[in-house]
PDB file of N, CA, C and O in Angstrom:
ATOM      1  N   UNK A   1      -4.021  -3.002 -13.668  1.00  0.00           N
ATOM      2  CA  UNK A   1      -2.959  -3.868 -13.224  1.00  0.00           C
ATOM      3  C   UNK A   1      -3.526  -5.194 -12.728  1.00  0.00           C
ATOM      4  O   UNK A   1      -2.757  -6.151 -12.821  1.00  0.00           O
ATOM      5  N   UNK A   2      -5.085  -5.486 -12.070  1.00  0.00           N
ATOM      6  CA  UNK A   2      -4.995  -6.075 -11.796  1.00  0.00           C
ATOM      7  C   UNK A   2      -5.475  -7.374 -12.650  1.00  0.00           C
ATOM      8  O   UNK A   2      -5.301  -8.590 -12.726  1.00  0.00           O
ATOM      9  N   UNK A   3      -6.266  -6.198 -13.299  1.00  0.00           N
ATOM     10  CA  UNK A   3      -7.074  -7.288 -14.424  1.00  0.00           C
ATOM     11  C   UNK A   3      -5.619  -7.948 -15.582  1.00  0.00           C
ATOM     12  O   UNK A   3      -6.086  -8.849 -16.280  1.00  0.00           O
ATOM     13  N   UNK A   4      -4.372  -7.749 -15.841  1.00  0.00           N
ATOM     14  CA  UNK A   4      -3.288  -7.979 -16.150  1.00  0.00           C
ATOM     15  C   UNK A   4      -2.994  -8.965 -15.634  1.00  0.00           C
ATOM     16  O   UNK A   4      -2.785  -9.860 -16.454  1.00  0.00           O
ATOM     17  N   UNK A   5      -2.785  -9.446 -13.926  1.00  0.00           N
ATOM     18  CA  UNK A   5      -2.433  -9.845 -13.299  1.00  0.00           C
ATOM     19  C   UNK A   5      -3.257 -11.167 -13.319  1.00  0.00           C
ATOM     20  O   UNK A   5      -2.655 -12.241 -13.295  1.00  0.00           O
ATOM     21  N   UNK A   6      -4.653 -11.118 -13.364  1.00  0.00           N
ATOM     22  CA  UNK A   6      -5.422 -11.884 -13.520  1.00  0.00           C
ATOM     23  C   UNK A   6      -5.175 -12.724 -14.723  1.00  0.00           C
ATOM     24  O   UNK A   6      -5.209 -13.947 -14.586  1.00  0.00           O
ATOM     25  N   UNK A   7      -4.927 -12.193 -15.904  1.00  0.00           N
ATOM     26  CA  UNK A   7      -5.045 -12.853 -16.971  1.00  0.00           C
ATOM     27  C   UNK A   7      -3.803 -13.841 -17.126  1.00  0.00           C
ATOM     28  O   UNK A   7      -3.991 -14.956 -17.613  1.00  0.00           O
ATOM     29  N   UNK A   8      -2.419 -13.398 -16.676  1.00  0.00           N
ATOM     30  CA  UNK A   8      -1.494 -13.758 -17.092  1.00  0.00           C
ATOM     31  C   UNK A   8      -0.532 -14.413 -15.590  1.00  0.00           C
ATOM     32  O   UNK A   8       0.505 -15.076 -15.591  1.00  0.00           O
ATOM     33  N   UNK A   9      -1.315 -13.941 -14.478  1.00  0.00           N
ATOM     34  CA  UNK A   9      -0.487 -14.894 -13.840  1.00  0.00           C
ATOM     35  C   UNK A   9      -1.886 -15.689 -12.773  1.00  0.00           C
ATOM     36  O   UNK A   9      -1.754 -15.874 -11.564  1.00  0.00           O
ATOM     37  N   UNK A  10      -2.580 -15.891 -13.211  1.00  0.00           N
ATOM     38  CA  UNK A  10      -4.248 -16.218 -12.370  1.00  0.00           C
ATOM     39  C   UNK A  10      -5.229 -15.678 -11.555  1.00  0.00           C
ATOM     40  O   UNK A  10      -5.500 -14.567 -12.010  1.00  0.00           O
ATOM     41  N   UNK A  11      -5.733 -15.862 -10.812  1.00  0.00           N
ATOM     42  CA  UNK A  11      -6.895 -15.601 -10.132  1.00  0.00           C
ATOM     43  C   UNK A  11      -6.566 -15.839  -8.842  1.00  0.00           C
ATOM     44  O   UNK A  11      -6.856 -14.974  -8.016  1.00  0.00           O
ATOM     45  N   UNK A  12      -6.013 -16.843  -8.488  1.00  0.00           N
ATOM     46  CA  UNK A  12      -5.374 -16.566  -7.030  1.00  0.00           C
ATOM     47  C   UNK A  12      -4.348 -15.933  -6.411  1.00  0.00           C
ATOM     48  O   UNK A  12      -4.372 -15.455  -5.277  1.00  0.00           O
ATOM     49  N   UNK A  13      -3.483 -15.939  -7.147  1.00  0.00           N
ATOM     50  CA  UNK A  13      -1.842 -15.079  -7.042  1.00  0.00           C
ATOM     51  C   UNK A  13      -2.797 -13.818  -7.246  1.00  0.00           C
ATOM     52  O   UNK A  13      -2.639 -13.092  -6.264  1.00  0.00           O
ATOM     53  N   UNK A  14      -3.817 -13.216  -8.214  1.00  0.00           N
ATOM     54  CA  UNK A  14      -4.042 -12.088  -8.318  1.00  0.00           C
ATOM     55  C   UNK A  14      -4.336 -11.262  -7.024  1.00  0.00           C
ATOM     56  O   UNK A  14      -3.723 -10.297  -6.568  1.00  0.00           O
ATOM     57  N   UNK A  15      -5.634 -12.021  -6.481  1.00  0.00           N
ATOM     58  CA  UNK A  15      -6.305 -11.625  -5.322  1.00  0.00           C
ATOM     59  C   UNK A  15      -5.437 -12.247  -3.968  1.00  0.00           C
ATOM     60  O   UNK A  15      -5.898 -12.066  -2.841  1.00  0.00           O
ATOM     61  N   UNK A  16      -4.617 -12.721  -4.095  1.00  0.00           N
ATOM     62  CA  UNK A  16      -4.159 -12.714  -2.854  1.00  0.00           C
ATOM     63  C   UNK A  16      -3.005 -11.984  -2.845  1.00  0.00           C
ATOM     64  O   UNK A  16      -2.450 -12.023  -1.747  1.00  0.00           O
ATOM     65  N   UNK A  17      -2.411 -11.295  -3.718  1.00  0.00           N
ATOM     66  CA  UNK A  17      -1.325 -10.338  -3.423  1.00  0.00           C
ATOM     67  C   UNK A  17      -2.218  -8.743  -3.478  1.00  0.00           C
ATOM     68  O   UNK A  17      -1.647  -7.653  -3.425  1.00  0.00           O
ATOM     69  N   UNK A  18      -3.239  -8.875  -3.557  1.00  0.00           N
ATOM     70  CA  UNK A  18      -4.410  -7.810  -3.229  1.00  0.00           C
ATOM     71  C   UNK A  18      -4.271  -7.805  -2.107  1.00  0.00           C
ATOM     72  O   UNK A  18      -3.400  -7.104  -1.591  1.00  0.00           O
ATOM     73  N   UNK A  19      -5.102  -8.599  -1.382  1.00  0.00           N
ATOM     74  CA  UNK A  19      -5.621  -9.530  -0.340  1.00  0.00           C
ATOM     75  C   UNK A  19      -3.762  -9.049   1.236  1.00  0.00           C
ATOM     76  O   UNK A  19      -3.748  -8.599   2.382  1.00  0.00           O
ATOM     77  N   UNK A  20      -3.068  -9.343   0.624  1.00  0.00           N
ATOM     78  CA  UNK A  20      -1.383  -8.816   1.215  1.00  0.00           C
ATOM     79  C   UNK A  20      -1.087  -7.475   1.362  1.00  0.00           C
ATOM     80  O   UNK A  20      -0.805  -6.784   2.341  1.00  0.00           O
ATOM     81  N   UNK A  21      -1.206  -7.259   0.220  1.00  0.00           N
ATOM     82  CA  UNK A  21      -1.202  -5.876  -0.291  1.00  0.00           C
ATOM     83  C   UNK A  21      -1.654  -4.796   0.458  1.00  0.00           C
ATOM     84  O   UNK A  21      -0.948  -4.030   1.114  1.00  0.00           O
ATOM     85  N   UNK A  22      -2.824  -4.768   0.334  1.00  0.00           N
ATOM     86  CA  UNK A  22      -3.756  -3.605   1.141  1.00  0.00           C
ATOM     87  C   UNK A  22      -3.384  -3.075   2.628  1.00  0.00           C
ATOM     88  O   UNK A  22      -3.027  -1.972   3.044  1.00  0.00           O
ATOM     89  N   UNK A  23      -3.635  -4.419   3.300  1.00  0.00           N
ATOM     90  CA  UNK A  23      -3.054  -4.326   4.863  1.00  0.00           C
ATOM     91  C   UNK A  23      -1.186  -3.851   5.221  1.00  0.00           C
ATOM     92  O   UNK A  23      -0.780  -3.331   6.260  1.00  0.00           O
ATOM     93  N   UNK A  24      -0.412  -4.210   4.090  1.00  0.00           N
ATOM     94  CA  UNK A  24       0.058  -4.089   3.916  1.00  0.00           C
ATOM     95  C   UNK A  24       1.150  -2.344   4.056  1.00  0.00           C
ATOM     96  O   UNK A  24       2.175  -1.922   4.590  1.00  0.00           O
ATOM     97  N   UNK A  25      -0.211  -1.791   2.977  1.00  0.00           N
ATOM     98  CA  UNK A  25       0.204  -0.312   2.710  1.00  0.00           C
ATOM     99  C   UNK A  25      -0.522   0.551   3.544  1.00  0.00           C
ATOM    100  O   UNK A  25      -0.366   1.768   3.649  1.00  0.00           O
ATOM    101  N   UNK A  26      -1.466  -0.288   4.231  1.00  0.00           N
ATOM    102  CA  UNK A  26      -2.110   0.498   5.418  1.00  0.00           C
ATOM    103  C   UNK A  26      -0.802   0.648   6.354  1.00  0.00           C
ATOM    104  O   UNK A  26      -0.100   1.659   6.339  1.00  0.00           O
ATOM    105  N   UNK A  27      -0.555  -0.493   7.180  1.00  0.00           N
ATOM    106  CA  UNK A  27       0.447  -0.779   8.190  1.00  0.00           C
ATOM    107  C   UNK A  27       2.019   0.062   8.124  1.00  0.00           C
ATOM    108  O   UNK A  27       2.617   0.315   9.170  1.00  0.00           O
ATOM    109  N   UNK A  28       2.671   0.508   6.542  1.00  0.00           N
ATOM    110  CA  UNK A  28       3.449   1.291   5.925  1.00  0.00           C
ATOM    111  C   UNK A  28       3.246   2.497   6.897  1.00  0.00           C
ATOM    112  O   UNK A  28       3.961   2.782   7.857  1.00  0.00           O
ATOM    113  N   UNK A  29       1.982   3.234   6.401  1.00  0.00           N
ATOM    114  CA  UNK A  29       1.488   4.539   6.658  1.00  0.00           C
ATOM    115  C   UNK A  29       1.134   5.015   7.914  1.00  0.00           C
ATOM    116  O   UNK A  29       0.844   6.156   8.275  1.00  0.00           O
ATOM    117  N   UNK A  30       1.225   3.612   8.733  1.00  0.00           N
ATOM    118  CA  UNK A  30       0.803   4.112  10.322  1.00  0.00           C
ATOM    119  C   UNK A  30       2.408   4.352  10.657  1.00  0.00           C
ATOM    120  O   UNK A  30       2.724   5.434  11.152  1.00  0.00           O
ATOM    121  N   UNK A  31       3.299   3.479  10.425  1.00  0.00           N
ATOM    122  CA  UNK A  31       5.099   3.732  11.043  1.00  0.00           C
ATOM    123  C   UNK A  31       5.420   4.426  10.634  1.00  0.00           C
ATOM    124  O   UNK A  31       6.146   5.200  11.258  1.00  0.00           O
ATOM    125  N   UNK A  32       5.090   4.659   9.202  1.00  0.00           N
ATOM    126  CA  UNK A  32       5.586   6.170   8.520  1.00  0.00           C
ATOM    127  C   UNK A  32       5.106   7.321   9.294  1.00  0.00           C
ATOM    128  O   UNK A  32       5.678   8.321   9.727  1.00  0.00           O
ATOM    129  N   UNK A  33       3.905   6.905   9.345  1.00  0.00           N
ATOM    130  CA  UNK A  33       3.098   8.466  10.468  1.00  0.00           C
ATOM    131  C   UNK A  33       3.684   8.801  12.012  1.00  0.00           C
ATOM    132  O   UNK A  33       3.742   9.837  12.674  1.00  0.00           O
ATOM    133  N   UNK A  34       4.095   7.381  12.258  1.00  0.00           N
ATOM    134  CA  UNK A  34       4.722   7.554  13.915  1.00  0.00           C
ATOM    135  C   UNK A  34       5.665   8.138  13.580  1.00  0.00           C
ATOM    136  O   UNK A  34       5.790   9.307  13.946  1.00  0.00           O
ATOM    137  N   UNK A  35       6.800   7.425  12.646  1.00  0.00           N
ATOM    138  CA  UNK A  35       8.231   8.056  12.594  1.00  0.00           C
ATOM    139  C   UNK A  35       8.435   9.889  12.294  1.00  0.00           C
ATOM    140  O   UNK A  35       8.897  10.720  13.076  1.00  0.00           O
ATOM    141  N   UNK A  36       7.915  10.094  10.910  1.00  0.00           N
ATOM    142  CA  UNK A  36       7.796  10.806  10.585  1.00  0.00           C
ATOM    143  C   UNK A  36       7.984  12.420  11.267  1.00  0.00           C
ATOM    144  O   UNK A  36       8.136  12.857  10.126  1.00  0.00           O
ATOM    145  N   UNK A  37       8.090  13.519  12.023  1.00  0.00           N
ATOM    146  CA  UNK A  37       7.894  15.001  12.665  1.00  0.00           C
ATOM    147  C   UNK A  37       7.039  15.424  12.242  1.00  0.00           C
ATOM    148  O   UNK A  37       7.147  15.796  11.074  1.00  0.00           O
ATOM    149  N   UNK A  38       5.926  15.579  12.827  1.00  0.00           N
ATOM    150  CA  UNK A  38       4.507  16.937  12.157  1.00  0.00           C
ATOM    151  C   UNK A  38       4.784  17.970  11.847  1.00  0.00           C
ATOM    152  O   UNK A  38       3.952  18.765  11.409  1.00  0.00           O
ATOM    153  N   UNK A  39       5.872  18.202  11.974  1.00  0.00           N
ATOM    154  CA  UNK A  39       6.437  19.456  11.039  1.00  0.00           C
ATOM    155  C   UNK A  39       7.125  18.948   9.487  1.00  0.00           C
ATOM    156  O   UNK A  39       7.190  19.761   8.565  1.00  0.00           O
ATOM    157  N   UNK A  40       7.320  18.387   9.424  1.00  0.00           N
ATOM    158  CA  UNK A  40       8.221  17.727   8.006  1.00  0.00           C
ATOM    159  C   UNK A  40       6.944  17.526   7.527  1.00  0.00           C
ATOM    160  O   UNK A  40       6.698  18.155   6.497  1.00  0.00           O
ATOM    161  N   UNK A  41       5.655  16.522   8.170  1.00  0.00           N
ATOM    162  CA  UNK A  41       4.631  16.221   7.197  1.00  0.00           C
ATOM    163  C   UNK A  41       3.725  17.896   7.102  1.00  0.00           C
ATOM    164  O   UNK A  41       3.052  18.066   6.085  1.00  0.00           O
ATOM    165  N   UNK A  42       3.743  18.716   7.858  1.00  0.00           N
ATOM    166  CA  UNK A  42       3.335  19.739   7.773  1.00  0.00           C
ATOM    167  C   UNK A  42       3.917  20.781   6.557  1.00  0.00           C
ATOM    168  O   UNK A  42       3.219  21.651   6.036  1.00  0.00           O
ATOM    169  N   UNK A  43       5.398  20.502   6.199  1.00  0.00           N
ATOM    170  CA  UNK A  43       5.999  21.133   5.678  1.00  0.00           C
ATOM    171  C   UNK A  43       5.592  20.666   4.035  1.00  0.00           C
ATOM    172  O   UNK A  43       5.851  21.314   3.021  1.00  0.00           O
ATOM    173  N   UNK A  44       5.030  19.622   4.103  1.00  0.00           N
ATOM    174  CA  UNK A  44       4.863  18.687   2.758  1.00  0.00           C
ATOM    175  C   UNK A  44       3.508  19.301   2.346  1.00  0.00           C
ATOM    176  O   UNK A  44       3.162  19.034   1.195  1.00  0.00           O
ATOM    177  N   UNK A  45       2.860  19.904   2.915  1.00  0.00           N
ATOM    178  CA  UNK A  45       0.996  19.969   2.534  1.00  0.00           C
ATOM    179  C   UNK A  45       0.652  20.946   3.380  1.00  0.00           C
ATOM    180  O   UNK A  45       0.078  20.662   4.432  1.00  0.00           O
ATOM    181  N   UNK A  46       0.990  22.408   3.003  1.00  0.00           N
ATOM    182  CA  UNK A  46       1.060  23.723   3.373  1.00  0.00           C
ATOM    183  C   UNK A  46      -0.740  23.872   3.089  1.00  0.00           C
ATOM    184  O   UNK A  46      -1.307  24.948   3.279  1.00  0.00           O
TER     185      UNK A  46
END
């Protein structure tokens, strides 16, 4: 995808929606983890 991304929409838009991105889906997974019940995520991955 990214090498796609690179070719057809550049080199900076590429790496900087990387660059967004990442921190991004980190920051997701911590509110998801707060919100979430340890039993529901428990219930997911027996």
């Amino acid at each position: 995808m990214l090498l796609f991304e690179i070719q057809s929409l550049g080199t900076a838009f590429a790496l900087t929606r990387l660059i967004v991105n990442v921190p991004g889906i980190i920051i997701l997974a911590r509110i998801l983890e707060k919100l979430v019940p340890k039993k529901d995520i428990h219930a997911l991955y027996p």
